[in-house]
C-alpha positions in Angstrom: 103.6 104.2 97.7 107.1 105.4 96.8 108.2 103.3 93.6 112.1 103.7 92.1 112.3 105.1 88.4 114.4 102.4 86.7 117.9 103.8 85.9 117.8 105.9 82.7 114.2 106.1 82.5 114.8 110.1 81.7 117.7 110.0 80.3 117.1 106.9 77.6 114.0 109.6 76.3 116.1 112.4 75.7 114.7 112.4 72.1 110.9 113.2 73.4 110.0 116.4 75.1 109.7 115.9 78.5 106.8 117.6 79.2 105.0 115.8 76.4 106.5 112.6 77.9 105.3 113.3 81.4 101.9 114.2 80.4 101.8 111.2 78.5 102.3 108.8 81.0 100.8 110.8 83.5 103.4 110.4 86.2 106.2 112.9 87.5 108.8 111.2 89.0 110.9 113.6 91.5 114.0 112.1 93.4 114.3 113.5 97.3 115.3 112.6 100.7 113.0 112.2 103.8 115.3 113.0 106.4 115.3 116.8 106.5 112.4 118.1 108.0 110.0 119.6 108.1 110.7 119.9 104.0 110.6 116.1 103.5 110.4 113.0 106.2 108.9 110.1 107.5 106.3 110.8 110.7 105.7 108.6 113.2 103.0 106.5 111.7 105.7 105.8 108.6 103.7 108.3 105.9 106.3 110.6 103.8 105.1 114.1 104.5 106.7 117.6 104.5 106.4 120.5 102.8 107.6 118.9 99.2 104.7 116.6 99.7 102.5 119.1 100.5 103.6 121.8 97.5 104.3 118.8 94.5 100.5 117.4 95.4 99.6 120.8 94.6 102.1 121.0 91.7 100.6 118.0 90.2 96.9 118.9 90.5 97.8 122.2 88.5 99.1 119.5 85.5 97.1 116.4 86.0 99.6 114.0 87.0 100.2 112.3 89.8 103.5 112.3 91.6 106.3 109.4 91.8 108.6 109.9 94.9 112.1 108.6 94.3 114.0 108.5 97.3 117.9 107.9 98.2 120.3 109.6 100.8 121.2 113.2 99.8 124.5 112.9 98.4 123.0 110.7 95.3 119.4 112.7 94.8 121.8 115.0 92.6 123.9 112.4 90.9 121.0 110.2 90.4 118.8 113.5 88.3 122.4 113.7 85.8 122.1 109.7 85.5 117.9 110.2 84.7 116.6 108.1 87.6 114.0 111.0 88.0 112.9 113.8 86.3 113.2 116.3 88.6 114.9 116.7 92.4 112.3 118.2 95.2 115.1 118.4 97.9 115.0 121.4 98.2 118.5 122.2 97.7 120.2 126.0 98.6 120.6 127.9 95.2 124.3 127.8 95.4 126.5 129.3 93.0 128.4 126.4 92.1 124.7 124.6 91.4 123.6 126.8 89.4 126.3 126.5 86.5 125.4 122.7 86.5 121.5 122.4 87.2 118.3 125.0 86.6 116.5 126.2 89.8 112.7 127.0 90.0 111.4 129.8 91.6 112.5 129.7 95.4 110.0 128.0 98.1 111.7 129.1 101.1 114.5 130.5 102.8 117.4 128.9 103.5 119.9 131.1 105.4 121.9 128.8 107.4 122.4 128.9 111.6 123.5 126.8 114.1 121.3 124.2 116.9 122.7 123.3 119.9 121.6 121.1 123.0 119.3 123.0 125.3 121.1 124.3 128.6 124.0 124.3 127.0 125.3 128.2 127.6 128.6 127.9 126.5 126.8 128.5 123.5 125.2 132.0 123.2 126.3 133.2 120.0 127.6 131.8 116.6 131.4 132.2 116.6 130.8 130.3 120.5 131.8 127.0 118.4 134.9 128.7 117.8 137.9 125.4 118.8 135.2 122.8 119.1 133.4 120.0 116.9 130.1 120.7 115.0 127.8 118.8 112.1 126.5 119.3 109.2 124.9 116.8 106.3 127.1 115.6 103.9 127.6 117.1 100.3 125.5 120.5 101.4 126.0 123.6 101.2 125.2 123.9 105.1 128.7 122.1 105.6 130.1 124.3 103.1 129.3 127.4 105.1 130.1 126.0 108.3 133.8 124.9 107.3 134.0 128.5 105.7 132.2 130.4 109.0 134.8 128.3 110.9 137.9 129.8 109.0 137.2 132.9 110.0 136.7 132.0 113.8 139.9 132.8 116.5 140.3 129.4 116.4 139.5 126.3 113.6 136.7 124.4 114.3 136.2 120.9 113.6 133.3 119.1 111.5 132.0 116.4 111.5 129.9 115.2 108.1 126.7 112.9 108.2 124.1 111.1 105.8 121.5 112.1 107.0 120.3 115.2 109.5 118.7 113.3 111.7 122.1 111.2 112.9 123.4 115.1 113.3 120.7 115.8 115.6 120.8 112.4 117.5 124.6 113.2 118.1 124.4 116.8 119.2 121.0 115.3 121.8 124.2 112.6 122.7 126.4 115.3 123.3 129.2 113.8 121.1 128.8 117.5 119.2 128.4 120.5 120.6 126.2 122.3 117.4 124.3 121.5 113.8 124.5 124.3 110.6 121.0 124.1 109.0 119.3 126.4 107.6 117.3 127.9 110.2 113.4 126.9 108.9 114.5 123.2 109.6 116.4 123.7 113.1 113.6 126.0 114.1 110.9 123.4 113.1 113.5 120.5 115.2 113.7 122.9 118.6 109.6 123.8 118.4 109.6 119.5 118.0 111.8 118.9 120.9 112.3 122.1 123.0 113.6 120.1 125.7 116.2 118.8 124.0 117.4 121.3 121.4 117.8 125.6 121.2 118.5 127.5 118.0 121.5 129.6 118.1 120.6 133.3 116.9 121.7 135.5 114.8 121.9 133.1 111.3 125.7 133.2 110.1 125.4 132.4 107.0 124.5 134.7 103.9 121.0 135.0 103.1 120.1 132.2 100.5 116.8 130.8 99.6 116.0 127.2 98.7 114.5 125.7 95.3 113.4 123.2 93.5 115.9 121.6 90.6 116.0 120.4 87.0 118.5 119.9 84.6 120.2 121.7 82.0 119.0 119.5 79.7 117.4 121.7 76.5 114.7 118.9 76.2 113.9 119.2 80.2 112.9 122.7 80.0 109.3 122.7 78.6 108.8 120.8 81.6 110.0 122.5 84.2 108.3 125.8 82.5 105.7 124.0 83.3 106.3 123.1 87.0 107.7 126.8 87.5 104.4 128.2 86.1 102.6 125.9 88.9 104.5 127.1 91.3 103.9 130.4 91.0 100.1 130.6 90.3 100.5 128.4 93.5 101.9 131.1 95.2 100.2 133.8 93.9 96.8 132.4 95.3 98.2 132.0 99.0 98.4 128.1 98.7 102.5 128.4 99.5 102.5 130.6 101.9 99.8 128.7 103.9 101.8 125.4 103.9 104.5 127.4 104.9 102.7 128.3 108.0 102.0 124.5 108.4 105.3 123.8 108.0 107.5 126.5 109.5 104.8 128.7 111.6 105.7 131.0 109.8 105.5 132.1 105.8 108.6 133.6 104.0 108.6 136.3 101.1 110.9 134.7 98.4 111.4 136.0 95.2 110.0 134.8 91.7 113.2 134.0 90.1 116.2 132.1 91.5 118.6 134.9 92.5 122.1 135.3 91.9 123.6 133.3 95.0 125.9 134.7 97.4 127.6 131.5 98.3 
């Protein structure tokens, strides 16, 4: 059952430790979105699944306590960690360098390197820089926009963009044919095109610059013992295999990431 923090819940505790407050009530609350697959969304039978599901169950038998999804559009999941809705963000978000002054990233869970989807048959396509004069989408308020309008700058001629809520009203445009591409990173557009080959292709190479995706926390000093504690489940959760296996479940394939958040390119 997904149940809504009340507003403040985190940040009207700022005088406890968090982790001491977490294991006290037993309950981590994380604040996602369940429209970008295969990471986080609703199937077809309405269950939340993904590969946050997945990893935070695993996360949460490593420090006996049960998990609390929060869940809003994208462009609040951030706002609503800095107004203490939820104690943590799943997302996952792209390790960005203007995220990383604000907010503290775990160790990375996947890669995110972005690349563009486009309708199947369409072969005026072939290549990246193809979109060059023409209208593509991205989700709102992520870096995948980010790099699109900045790919597009550097293209013969300006591209247009088009912003959405959500992924999925990207993807159900681009099927319409009222745009001609989507910038995701490519594990999501890859798992979209093996969903529905006969509706979308993945445009290769990737154009963006290689990032990786993580898991996010605040700055706050009293958050950190926490999320210590979640990065230290994370990685004795990839150390044993568990990752990369639902990353096979996930993404057919597994990806080596590093320990640490690195230093971002973007």
């Amino acid at each position: 059952m997904i149940l809504a923090a009340p507003l403040g819940l985190v940040s009207n505790a700022n005088a406890q430790d968090a982790l001491e407050r977490v294991k006290s009530a037993g309950t981590l609350s994380v604040g996602t979105e369940t429209a970008f697959a295969p990471f986080d969304f609703i199937d077809e039978t309405g269950a939340h699944v993904g590969l946050n599901v997945d990893v935070f169950e695993e996360i949460g038998k490593e420090m006996g306590v049960t998990i609390n999804w929060v869940t809003l559009p994208w462009d609040g999941v951030l706002p609503g960690l800095e107004a203490g809705q939820f104690d943590m963000v799943a997302g996952p978000a792209t390790i960005t360098k203007a995220r990383v002054e604000r907010y503290r990233f775990l160790t990375p869970v996947a890669e995110a390197t972005v690349a563009l989807l486009k309708k199947a048959g369409d072969d005026t396509i072939q290549k990246p820089e193809d979109i060059a004069g023409k209208l593509a989408g991205a989700g709102k308020a992520t870096a995948q926009l980010a790099q699109l309008q900045a790919y597009g700058e550097t293209l013969p001629e300006p591209i247009e963009t088009r912003e959405y809520v959500g992924f999925n009203e990207a993807y159900a445009d681009l099927a319409a044919g009222r745009i001609v591409a989507v910038a995701n990173s490519l594990p999501n557009i890859a798992f979209v095109a093996e969903q529905q080959p006969s509706v979308f292709e993945v445009v290769l190479p990737p154009f963006g610059q290689q990032s990786y995706f993580g898991f996010i926390g605040s700055k706050r000093p009293e958050d950190q013992s926490l999320l210590d504690a979640v990065n230290d489940a994370l990685l004795k959760i990839k150390a044993d295999g568990r990752m990369g296996e639902m990353q096979e479940k996930w993404f057919g394939q597994s990806f080596d990431t590093p320990d640490e958040a690195p230093t971002p390119k973007v």
